[in-house]
C-alpha positions as CSV (number, residue, x, y, z in Angstrom):
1,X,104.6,-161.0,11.0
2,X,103.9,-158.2,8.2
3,X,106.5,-155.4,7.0
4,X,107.8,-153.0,9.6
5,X,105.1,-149.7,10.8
6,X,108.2,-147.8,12.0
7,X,111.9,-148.2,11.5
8,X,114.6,-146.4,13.6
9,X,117.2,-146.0,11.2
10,X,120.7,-144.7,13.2
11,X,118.9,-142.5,15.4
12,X,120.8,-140.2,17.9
13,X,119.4,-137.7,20.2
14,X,121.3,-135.0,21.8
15,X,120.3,-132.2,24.2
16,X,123.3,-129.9,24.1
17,X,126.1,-131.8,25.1
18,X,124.2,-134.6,26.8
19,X,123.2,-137.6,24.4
20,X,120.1,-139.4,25.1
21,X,119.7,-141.6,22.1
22,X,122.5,-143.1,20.8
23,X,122.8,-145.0,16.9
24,X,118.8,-146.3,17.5
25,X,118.2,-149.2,15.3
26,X,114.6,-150.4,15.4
27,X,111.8,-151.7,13.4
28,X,108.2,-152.2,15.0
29,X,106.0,-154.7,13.0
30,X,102.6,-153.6,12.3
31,X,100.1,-155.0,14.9
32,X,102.5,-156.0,17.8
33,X,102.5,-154.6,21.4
34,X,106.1,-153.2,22.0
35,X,107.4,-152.7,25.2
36,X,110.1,-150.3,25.9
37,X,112.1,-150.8,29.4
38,X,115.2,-149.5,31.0
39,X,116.4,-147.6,34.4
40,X,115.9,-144.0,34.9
41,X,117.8,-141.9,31.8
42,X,118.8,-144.6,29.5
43,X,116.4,-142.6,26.8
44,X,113.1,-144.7,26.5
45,X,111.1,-141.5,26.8
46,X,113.0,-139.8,24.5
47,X,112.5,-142.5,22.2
48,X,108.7,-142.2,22.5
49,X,108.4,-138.6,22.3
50,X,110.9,-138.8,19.1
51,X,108.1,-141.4,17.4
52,X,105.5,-138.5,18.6
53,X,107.1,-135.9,17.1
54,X,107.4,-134.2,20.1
55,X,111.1,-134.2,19.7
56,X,113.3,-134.2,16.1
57,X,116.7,-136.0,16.3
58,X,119.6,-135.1,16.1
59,X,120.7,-137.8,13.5
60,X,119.3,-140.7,11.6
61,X,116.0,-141.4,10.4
62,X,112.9,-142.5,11.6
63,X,109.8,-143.7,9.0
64,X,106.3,-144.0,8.8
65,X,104.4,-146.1,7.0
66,X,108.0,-146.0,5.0
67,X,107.3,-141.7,4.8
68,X,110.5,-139.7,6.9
69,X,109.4,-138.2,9.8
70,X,111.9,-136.2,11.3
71,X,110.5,-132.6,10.1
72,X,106.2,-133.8,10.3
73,X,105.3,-131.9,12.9
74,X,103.4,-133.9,15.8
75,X,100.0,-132.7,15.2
76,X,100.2,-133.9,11.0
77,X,101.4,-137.0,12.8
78,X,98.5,-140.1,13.5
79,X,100.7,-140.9,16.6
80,X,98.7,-140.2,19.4
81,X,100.0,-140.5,22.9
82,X,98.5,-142.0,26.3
83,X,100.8,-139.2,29.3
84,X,101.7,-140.6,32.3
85,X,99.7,-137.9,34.0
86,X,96.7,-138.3,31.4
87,X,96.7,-134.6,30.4
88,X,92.9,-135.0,30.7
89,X,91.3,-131.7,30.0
90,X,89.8,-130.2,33.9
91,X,87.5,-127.7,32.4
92,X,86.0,-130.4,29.5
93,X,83.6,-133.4,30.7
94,X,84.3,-136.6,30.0
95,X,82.4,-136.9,26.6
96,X,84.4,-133.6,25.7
97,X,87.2,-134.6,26.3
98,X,87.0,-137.5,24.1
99,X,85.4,-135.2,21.4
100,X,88.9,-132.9,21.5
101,X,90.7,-134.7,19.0
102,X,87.6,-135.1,16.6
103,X,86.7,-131.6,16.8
104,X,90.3,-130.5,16.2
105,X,89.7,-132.8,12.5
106,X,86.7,-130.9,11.9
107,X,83.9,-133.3,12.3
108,X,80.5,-131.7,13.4
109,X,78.9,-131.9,16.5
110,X,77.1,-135.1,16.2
111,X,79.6,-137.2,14.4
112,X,81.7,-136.0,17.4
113,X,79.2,-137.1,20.0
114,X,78.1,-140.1,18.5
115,X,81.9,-141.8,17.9
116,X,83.3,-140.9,21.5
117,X,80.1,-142.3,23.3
118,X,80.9,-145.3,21.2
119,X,84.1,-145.7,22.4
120,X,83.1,-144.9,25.8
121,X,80.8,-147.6,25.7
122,X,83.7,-149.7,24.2
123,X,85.6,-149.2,26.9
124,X,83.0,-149.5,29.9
125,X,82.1,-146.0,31.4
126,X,79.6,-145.1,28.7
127,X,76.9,-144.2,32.0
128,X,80.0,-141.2,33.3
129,X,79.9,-139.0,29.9
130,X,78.3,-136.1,31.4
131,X,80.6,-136.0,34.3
132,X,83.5,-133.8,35.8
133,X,86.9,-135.8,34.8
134,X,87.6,-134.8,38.6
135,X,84.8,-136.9,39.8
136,X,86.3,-139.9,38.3
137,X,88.8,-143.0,39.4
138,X,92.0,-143.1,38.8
139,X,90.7,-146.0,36.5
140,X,88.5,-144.7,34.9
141,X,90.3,-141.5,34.2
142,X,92.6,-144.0,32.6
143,X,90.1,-145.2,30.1
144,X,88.9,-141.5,29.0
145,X,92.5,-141.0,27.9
146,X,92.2,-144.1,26.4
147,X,89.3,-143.4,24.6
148,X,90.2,-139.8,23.5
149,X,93.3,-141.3,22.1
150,X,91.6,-144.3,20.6
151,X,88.8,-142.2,19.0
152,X,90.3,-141.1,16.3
153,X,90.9,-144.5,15.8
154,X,94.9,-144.5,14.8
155,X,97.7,-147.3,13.3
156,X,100.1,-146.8,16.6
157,X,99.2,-146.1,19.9
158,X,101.7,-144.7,22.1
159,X,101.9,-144.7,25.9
160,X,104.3,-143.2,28.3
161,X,104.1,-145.3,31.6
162,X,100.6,-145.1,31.9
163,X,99.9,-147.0,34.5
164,X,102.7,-145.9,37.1
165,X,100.5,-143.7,39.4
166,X,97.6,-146.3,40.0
167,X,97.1,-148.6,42.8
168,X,98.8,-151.8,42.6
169,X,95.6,-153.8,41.9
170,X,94.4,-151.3,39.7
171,X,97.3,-151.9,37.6
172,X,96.7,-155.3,37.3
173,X,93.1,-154.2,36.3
174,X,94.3,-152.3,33.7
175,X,97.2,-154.2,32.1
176,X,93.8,-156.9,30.9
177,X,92.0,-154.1,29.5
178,X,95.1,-152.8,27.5
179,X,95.8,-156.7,26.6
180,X,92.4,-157.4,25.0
181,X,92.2,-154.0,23.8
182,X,95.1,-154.2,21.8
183,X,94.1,-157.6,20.3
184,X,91.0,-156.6,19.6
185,X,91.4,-153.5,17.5
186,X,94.9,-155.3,16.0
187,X,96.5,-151.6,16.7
188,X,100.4,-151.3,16.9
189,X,101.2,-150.3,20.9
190,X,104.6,-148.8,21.7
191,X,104.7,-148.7,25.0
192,X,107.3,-147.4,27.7
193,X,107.4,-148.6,31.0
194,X,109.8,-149.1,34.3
195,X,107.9,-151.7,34.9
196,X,108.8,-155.5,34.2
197,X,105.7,-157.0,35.6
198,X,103.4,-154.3,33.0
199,X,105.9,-155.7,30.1
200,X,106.2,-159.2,29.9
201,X,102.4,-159.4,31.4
202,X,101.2,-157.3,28.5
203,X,104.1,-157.6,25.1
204,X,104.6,-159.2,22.4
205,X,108.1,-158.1,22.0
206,X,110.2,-156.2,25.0
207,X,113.2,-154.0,24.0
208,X,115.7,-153.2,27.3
209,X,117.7,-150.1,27.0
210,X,120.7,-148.7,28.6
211,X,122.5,-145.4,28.3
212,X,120.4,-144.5,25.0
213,X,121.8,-147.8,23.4
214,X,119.2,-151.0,22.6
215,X,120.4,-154.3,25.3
216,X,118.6,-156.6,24.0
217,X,115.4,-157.2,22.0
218,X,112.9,-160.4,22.4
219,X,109.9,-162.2,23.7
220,X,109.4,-161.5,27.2
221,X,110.5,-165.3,27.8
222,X,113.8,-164.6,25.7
223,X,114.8,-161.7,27.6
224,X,114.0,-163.3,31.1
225,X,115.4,-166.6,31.1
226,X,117.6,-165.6,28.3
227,X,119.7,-162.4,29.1
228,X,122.0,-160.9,26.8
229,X,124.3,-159.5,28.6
230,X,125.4,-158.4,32.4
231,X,123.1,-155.3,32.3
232,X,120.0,-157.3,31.2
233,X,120.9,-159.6,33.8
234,X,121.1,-157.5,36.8
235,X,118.2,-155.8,35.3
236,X,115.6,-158.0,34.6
237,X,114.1,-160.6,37.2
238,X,115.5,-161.2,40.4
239,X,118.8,-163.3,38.4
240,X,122.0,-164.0,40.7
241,X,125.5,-162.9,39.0
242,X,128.4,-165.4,39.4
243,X,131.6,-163.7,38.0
244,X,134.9,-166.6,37.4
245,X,136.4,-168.4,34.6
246,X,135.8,-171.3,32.1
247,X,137.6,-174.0,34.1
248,X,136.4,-177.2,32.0
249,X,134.8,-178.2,28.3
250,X,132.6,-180.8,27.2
251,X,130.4,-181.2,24.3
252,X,127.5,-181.0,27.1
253,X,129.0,-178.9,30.0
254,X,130.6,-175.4,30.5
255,X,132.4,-175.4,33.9
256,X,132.7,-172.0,35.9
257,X,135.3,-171.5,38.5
258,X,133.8,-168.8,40.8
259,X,134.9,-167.5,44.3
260,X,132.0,-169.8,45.5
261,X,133.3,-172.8,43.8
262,X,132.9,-174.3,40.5
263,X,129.5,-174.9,38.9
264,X,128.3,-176.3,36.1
265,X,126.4,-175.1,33.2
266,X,124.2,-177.3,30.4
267,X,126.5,-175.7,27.0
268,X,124.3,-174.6,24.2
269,X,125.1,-173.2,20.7
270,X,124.7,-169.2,21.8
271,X,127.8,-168.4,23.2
272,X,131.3,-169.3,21.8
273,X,133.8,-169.9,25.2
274,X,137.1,-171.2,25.7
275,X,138.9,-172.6,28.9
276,X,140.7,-169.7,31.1
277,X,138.0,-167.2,29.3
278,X,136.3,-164.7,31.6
279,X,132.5,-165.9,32.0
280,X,129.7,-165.1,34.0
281,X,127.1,-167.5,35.4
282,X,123.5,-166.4,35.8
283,X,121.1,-168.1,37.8
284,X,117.4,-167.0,38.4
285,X,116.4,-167.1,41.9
286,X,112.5,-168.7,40.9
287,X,114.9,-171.8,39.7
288,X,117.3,-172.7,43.0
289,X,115.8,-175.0,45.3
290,X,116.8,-174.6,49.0
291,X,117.1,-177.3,51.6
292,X,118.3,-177.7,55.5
293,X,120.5,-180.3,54.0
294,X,123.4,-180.7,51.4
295,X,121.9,-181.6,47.9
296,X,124.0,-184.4,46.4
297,X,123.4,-182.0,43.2
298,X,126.6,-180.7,41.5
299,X,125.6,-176.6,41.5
300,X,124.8,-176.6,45.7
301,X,126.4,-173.6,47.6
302,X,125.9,-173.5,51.8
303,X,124.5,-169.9,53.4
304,X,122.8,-168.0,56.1
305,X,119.6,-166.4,55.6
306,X,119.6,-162.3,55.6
307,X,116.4,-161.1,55.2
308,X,112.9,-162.0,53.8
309,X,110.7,-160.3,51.1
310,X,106.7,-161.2,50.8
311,X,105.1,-160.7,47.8
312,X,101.8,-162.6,48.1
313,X,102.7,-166.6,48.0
314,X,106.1,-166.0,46.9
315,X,109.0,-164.9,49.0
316,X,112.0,-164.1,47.7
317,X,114.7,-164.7,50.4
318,X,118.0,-162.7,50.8
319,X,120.8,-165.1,51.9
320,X,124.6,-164.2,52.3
321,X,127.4,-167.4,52.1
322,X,130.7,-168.1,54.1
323,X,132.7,-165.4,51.8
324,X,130.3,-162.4,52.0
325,X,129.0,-162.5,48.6
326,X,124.6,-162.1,48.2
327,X,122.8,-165.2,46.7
328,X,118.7,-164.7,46.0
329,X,116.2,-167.6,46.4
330,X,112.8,-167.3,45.1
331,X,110.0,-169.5,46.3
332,X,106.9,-170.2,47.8
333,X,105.5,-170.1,51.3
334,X,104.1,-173.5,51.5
335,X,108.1,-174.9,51.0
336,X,109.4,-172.4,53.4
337,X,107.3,-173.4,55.9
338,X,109.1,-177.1,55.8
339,X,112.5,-175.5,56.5
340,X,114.2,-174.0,59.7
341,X,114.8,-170.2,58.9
342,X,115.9,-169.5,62.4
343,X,119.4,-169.1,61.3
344,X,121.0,-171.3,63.6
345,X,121.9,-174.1,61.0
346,X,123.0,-173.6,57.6
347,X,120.7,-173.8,54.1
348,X,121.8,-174.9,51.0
349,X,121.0,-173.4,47.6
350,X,121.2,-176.0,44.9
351,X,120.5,-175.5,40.8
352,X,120.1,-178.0,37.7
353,X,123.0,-177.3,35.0
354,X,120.3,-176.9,32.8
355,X,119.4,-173.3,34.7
356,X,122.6,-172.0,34.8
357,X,123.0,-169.4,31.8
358,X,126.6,-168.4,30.7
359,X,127.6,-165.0,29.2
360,X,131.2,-164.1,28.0
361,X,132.2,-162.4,31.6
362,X,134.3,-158.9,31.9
363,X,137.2,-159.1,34.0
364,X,136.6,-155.3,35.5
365,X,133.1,-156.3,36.6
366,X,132.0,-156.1,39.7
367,X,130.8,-159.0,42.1
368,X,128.1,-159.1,43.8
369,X,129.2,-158.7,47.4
370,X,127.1,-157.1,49.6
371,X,129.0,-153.7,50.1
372,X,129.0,-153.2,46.5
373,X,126.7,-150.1,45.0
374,X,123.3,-150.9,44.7
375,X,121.0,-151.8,41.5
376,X,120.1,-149.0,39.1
377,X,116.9,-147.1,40.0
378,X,114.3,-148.5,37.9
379,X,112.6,-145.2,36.4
């Protein structure tokens, strides 16, 4: 990796008495594609538009290229931004449109013309330059806001969730031409999404934020299988939440007493415990196996089945256990076809040691019971 593009050094954002952004510390290496994630409010945006210089905080520092650029205004800035809502121009064509940003530098008419039709061209709808944006796909809309961006051919791209108001497949469409796009121009993308299917699929690096503050910063992988903390964890993936104690210490083994028994964790160097200490086990759901018959395998808890979700292949299956508490099963429909799902005999969820991840617990959290509140909104 080379030296850091941009550094957020201590930045805070306020809006009167509200704070957005709170004591920001980030560095985003030149070349990467960053993805920014969180719920609804926790300041992702903010962020963005702060790196845009669309907004100047409140405190701390944020550089350049190593230049401060809390007072640059945004249009002395080479921060161009992808909108959610494309902010294509109605009354320009396509072509024009792409032209804006050249024309604003004060290139003449057929430096103008001949750059955007090569990036049109780059980016596939070279034959729709003379056209009404309003005539256009939704997709290809997307690409002349790529372009007009891109054609002024910038160190950092920005985009604020720019995929959210496409068609499902569409998105997926689009997430390989951002992929290869990126790698092939070797352009920084900060990119801010609700989305944890458009950042892992697409980023190099994933940053999870919560009430203004940074949770947790790695590879998509890291941040997935790895969570940081309770938040991450009920965040990202479909991960159940085991709340107990450390009942039990070996060199290899963390046990956790929990109200559905105790279970048993593969102990790694990450996380310091000691027996009687709060603790919370995490388990994805993609890594419990379920079976119409008790598992002689030491992690096995019996339940009924609740309700079903289809995605595809995959089903993800809602199941409930003796004491009321949720547990969340992720797997294909080729296995659930081999087991009875008609609710009149009991399945049993069952998980290696090895997939159990451990996080210092907090007493005052809640469990997750079925009457508790729901899961943040994921804005």
């Amino acid at each position: 990796m080379t030296d850091a593009l941009v550094v957020f050094d201590k930045v805070t954002k306020r809006f009167g008495e509200s704070t957005a952004v709170r004591g920001f510390d980030l560095e985003i290496i030149e070349g990467e594609f960053l993805a920014i994630m969180g719920p609804s409010g926790c300041g992702k945006t903010t962020t963005l538009r702060m790196l845009a210089g669309l907004e100047r905080p409140s405190e701390g520092e944020i550089r350049l290229n190593g230049r401060r650029m809390n007072e640059v205004k945004a249009s002395a800035r080479d921060t161009p931004m992808v909108w959610q809502n494309l902010a294509l121009f109605p009354f320009l064509n396509v072509v024009k449109n792409v032209e804006f940003g050249l024309k604003m530098r004060g290139l003449d008419a057929a430096a103008r013309r001949a750059r955007a039709m090569e990036w049109l061209d780059r980016l596939g709808i070279g034959d729709f330059a003379e056209r009404d944006v309003a005539q256009l796909s939704g997709g290809q809309r997307q690409r002349v806001a790529l372009a007009r961006a891109l054609v002024t051919e910038p160190g950092i791209l920005l985009l604020d969730e720019p995929l959210s108001a496409l068609d499902a497949n569409l998105v997926i469409r689009m997430q390989g031409v951002l992929s290869r796009l990126q790698k092939d121009l070797g352009i920084t993308f900060v990119y801010v999404t609700h989305s944890q299917s458009e950042a892992f699929a697409m980023a190099d690096r994933v940053v999870v934020m919560n009430d203004g503050r940074i949770a947790q910063t790695g590879s998509p992988r890291e941040v997935y299988r790895n969570p940081a903390n309770r938040f991450v964890a009920e965040f990202v993936g479909t991960n159940n939440i085991l709340v107990g104690r450390v009942s039990g210490l070996t060199e290899e083994r963390i046990g956790v007493e929990t109200d559905l028994g105790r279970f048993q964790a593969a102990r790694s160097g990450r996380v310091s415990l000691e027996d009687g200490q709060p603790a919370t086990c995490v388990v994805s759901a993609d890594l419990v196996q379920l079976s119409g018959i008790e598992t002689a395998l030491e992690n096995r808890i019996a339940c009924s089945l609740i309700s079903e979700e289809f995605v595809g292949s995959m089903v993800t299956l809602f199941l409930e256990t003796a004491g009321g508490i949720e547990f969340k099963v992720q797997t294909s429909q080729r296995i659930l076809e081999r087991l009875d799902l008609s609710g009149a005999t009991p399945l049993f969820a069952s998980w290696s040691p090895e997939h159990a991840h451990i996080l210092p617990g907090d007493p005052s959290a809640r469990r997750n019971r079925l009457e508790t509140a729901p899961e943040p909104e994921r804005g």
